[in-house]
N, C-alpha and C positions, 0 to 999 in steps of 0.2 A: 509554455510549461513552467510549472512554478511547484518548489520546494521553500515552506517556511517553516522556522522555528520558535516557537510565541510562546513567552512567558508570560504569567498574566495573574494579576492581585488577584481575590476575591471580591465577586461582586459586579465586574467589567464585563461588557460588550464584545464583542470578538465576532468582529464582518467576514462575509466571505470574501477573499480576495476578488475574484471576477464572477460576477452573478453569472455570465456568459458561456463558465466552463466547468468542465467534472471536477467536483473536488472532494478528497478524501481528508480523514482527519482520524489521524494515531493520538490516541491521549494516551500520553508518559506515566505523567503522575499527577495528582488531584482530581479533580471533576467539574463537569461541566453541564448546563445543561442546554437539553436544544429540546424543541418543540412537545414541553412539558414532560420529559425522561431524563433522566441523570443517565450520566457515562463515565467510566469510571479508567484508572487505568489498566493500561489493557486492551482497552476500547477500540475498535474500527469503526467509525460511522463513514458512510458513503451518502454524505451532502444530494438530496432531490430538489426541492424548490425553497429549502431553510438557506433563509440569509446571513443570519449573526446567531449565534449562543450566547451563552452566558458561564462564565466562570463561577462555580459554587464556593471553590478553596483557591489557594496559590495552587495554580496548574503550570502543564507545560505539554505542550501540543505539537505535532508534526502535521503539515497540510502541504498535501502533494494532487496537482490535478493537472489541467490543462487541457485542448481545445478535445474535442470528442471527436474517435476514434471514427473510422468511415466504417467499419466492419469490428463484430468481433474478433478477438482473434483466439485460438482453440490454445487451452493445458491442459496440460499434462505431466502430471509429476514436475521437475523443474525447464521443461520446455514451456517455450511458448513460441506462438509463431501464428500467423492468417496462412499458411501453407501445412493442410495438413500431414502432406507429403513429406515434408520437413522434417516434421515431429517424428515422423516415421524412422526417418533416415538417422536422426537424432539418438534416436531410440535404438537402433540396432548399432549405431557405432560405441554406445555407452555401454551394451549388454558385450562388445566384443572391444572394451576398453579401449577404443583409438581417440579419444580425449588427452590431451597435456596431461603429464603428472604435474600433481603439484609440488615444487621443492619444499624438502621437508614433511610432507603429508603424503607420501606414495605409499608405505607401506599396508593400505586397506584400500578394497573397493566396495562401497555401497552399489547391492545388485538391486535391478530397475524392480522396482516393486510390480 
């Protein structure tokens, strides 16, 4: 698993860390470009067989990936889980608030959409 944070001139190269694994990529601020498309920030791209971008401006970029997963795994609102059942369970102890309050933040409860 891998978390970077890449600053980067204009004009520069920017490899994927491991060609081998998923990797995703938050552009902050500037832009980038990968397989003749600008990204702007804001951006989410989910890296398929693109090895390196290119920086258009001073960027700054988040890339988070790591080995692929054996199974999808199911969300839902802020669940996630490969046991659907889970999410289930998830889901009705949130609609009957038995979650931790948070200190300082108890006073509201966001009902499960």
């Amino acid at each position: 698993m891998f978390y970077l944070d890449v600053l980067a001139k204009p004009e520069k190269d920017i490899d994927r860390p491991n060609p081998s694994q998923e990797c995703m990529v938050y552009v902050l601020e500037g832009s980038i470009e990968l397989g003749g498309q600008t990204y702007q920030g804001g951006d989410v791209i989910i890296l398929e067989n693109e090895q390196c971008m290119t920086s258009k401006s001073h960027c700054r970029l988040l890339m988070l990936g790591g080995e692929t997963w054996p199974e999808v795994p199911f969300i839902e609102w802020n669940f996630v889980s490969f046991d659907k059942a889970r999410i289930e369970q998830a889901k009705e102890d949130w609609r009957e608030q038995r979650f931790p309050k948070i200190p300082g933040d108890d006073n509201e409860h966001t009902p499960l959409p």
